[in-house]
N, C-alpha and C positions, 0 to 999 in steps of 0.2 A: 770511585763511587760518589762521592762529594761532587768531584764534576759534573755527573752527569743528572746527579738530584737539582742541582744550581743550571744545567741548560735546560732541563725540563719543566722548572721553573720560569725561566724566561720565556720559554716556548707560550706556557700558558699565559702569560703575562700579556705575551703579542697579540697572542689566539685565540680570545675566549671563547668567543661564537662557537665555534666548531667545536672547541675543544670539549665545551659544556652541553650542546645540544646532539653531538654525532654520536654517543651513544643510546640516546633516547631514539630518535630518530629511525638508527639503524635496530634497535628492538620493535619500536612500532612498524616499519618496513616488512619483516621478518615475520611477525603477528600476522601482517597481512597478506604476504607474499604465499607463502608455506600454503596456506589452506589451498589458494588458488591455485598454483602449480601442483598441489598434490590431488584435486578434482579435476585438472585437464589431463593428468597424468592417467589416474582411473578409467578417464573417461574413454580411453581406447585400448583400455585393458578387461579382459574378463577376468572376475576373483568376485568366488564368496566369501564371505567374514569366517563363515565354518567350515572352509577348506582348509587345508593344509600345506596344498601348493602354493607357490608365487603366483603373483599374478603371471597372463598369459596375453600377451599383445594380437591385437584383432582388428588394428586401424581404426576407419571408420563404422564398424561391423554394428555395436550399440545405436547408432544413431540414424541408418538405414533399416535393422529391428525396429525402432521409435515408430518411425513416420512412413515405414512400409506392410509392416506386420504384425504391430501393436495394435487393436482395436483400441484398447484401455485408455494406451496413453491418447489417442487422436481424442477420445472421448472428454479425456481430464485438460487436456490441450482447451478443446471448444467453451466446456465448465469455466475454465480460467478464462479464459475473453467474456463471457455471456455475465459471468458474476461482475469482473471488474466493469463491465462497461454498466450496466442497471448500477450498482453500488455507487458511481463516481457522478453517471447522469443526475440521480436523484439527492446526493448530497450535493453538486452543484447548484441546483435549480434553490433548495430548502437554504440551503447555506448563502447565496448570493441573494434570495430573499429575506430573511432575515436578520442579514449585515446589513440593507436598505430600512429594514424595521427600527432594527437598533440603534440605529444611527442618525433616529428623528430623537429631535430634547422630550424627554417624558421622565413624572417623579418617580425615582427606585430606579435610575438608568443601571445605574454602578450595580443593584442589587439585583436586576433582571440578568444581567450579561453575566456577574460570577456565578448565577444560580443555572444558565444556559452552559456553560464551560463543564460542571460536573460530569458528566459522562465521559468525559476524556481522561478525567482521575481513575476511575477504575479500572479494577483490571479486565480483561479480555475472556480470562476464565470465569470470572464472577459473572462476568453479564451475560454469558452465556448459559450458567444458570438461570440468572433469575429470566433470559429469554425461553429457556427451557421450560418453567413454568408457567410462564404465562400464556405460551404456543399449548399445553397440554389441552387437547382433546377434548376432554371432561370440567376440569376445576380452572383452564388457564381462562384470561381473561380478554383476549383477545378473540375470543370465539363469541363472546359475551358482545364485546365491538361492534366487529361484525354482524351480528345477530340485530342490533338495532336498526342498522340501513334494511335490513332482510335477507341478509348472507348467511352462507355456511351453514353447519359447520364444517371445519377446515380440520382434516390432519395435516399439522404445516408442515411438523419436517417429517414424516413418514409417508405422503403421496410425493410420488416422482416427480409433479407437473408442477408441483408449487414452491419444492424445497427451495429452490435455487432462488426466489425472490423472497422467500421468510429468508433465510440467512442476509440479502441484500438489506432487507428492512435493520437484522439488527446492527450491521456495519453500519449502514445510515444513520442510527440514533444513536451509536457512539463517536460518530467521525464527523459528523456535519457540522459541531461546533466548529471545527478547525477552520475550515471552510471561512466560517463566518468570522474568526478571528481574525483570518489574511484579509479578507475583503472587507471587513472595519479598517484596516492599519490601509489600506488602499484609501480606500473615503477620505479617511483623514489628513491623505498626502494632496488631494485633488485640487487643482487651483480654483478659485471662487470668480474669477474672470469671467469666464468662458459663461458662466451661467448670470452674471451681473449684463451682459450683451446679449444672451437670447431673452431675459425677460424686456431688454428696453426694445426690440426685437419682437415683444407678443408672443417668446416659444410657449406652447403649454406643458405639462408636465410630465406628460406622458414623451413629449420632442425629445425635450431636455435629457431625461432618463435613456432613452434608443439612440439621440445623437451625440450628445456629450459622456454622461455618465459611464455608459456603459461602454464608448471606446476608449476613454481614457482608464478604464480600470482593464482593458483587453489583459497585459501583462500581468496585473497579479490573479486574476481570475487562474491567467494560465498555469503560473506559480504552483497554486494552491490544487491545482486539477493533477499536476504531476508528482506531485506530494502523494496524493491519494492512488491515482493512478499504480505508481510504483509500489504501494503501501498493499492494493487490491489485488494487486497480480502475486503478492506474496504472503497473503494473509493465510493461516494456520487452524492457526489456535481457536477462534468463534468456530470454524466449521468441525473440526475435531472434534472439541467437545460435545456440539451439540446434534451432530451426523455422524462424522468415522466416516464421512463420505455418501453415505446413505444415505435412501433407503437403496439396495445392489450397491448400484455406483453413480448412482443419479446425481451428487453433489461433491464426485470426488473430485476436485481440481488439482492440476500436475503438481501444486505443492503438499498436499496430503497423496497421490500417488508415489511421490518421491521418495515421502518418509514410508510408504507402505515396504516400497519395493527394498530401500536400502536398510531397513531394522527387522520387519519383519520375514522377508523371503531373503534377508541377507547376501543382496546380490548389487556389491557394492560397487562395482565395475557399471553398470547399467543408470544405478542409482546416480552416478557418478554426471554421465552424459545427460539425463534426466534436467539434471542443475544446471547443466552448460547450457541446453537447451530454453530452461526457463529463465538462464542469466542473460541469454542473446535475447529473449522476447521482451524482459523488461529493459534493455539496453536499447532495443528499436523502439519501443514506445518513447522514453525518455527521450532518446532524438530527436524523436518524429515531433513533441511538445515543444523542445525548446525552439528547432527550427520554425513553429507554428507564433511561440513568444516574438518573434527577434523578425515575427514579420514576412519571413519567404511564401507562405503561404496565403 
């Protein structure tokens, strides 16, 4: 027994790395493994939560249902592209606007930028209240807004035709700072050469910004778009709270479809393929961005 406490000893002594790190490793592995193997496993299985049978193997039967016989799902499929792309365009555009703001010397720099950052500290269910409010019909304040150009009024999230960009609006004014976070730390990596030669050069400001600036920030711009991107295609919780998908199904995107199908109609086998489905679509986007970063396009 003394032996073998004395080469187990030694062992660690030779070994630490592994010997310190391999079971961490292999519980983080397992944390992450487990869920994914047991969603591809569902996913070609039929089982509700409130059966009492085992699941029952059905191939690829869920994901031909999906995209051949689901209207819902095609419908929450479309929602999810039409939201992420409005939501990502419009924080792009705000957010790489003013990271170029911010990033002129003005007094209160430091106090403008922590005071811009704010909406990214709250939570997601909060803001969807108080967007909840301010969207209302009657007392919110955004009908009021509008009213001064000569607009509205607006039921934002109860007409089918406009839900989908009042939700975009309040992803955009919680997420655009971030935006603007990556493309400040961009600025500030930029070398000041290139721009010391097009002013001896005559470029004007506008040159400068379309031919220098803006290609040399190409890759974090891109950065920051897949961020969001990826973030858009899985966003929940703002539309939940403050739709449930609604009004029908006018704002339901496959990530609130997903949780319909697998909590509420408890058809966890479906729900299952649902995920794979929305895990392959943000798996193709994120390729399709970095292969865009790194220039093949």
């Amino acid at each position: 027994m003394r032996h073998l406490g004395t080469g187990w000893s030694r062992f660690v002594e030779r070994h630490p790395v592994p010997v310190f790190t391999l079971p961490s490793v292999a519980a983080v592995t397992l944390l992450m493994a487990f869920p994914v193997a047991y969603t591809l496993y569902m996913s070609v299985h039929s089982w509700y939560a409130s059966s009492v049978t085992s699941p029952h193997f059905i191939g690829l039967e869920n994901f031909r249902r999906a995209f051949v016989e689901d209207d819902r799902f095609r419908n929450a499929l479309w929602l999810t592209v039409y939201f992420t792309a409005l939501a990502t365009a419009l924080q792009l555009v705000l957010g790489v606007s003013l990271a170029l703001v911010l990033n002129r010397p003005f007094r209160g720099k430091g106090l403008v930028r922590s005071v811009f950052l704010l909406p990214m500290v709250a939570t997601p269910v909060a803001i969807a209240l108080v967007w909840m409010m301010m969207y209302n019909p009657t007392l919110g304040v955004m009908n009021y807004l509008v009213g001064l150009v000569g607009l509205g009024p607006y039921r934002w999230v109860s007409n089918a035709a406009i839900v989908v960009p009042a939700l975009a609006v309040v992803d955009t004014w919680e997420w655009t700072p971030l935006i603007t976070l990556i493309t400040l730390a961009g600025l500030a990596t930029l070398p000041i050469e290139p721009y010391e030669s097009a002013l001896i050069d005559g470029a004007s400001s506008a040159q400068m910004f379309w031919r220098i600036t803006l290609p040399l920030l190409r890759p974090t711009i891109i950065v920051a778009l897949l961020f969001r991107a990826i973030d858009c295609l899985k966003t929940f919780d703002i539309i939940y709270v403050m739709t449930q998908g609604g009004p029908g199904f006018a704002s339901e995107t496959l990530n609130v479809y997903t949780f319909q199908v697998g909590l509420f109609y408890f058809h966890i086998g479906y729900a299952s393929s649902l995920l794979v489905i929305l895990f392959a679509l943000v798996l193709g986007v994120s390729l399709l961005l970095i292969k865009v970063r790194r220039g093949a396009w």
